[in-house]
VMD Tcl script that draws the C-alpha trace (Angstrom):
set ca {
  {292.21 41.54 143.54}
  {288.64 41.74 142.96}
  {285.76 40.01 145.25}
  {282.20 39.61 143.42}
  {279.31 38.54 145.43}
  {275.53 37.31 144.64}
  {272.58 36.91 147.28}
  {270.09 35.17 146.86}
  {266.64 36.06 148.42}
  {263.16 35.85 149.26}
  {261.45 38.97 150.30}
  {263.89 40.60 152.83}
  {265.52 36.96 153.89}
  {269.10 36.11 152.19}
  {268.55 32.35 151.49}
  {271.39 31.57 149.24}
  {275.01 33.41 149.46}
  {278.00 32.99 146.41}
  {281.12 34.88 146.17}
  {284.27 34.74 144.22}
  {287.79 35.96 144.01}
  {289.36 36.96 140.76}
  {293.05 36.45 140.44}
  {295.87 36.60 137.77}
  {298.89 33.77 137.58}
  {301.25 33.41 134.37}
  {299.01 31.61 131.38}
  {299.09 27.54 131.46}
  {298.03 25.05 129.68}
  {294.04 24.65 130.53}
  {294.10 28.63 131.40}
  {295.47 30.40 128.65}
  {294.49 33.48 129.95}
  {296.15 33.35 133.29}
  {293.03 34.42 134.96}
  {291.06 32.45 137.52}
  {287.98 32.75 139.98}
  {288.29 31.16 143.32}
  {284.17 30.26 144.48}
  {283.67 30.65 148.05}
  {281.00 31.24 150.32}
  {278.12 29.18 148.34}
  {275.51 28.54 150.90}
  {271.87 27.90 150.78}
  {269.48 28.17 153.83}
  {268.31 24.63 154.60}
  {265.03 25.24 154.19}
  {265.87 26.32 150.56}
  {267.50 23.65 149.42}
  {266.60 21.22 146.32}
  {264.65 24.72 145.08}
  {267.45 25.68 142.48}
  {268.77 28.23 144.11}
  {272.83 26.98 144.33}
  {272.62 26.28 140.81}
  {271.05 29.75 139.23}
  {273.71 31.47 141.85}
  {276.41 28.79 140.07}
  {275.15 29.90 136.85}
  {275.70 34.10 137.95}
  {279.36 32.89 138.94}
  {280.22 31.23 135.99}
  {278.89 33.76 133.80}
  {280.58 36.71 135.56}
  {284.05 34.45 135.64}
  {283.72 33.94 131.59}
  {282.98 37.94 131.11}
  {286.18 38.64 133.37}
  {288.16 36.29 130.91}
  {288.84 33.72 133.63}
  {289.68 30.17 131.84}
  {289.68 27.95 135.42}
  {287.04 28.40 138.57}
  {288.39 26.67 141.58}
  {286.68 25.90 144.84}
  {287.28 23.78 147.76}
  {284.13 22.17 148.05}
  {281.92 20.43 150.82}
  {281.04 17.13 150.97}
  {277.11 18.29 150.47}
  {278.49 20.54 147.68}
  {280.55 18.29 145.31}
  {277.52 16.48 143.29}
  {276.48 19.68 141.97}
  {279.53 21.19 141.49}
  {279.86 17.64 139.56}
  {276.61 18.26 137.51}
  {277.29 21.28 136.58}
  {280.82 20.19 135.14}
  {283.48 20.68 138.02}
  {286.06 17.72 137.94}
  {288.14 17.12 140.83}
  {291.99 18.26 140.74}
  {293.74 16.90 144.39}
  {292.19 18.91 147.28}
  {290.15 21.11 144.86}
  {287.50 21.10 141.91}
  {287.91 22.80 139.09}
  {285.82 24.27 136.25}
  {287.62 24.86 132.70}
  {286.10 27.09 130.10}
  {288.58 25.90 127.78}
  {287.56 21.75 127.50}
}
mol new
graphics top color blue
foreach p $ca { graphics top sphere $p radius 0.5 }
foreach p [lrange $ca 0 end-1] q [lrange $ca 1 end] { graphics top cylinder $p $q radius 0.2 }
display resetview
């Protein structure tokens, strides 16, 4: 499979850190294509935080996931994380949440 990451920073200091998985399973019903990115690793320094920076690295993820034909991002997300993964359009599915490209 393939691993993408993103860094976010500020000067020489990583403040923000995103990375996803890309991986292939037969097509289904709200993934036609089969294809899916698993997000991991989205972290932002606390003294970053509330500056943007989670969502413009959430923005370089979902872009790269659409380009790569992916029709589902998954990620198993923190209890800090999951209002904005929910903002941004993530809706849970059991022990995950899930973004669809096809809604």
């Amino acid at each position: 499979g393939t691993y993408v990451s993103w860094l976010a920073f500020d000067g020489d200091k990583i403040v923000g850190t995103s990375g996803m998985s890309f991986a292939e399973k037969p097509p289904y019903f709200t993934c036609p294509s089969g294809k899916l990115g698993i997000l991991s690793s989205m972290y932002t320094d606390p003294n970053y935080r509330r500056l943007g920076i989670a969502t413009e690295l959430l923005d370089r993820v979902v872009k790269e996931a659409k380009e790569y034909g992916c029709g589902t991002i998954y990620i198993t997300a923190s209890d800090m994380g999951v209002k904005l993964y929910e903002a941004y359009g993530f809706k849970h599915n059991g022990n995950f949440m899930q973004y669809n490209f096809n809604q």
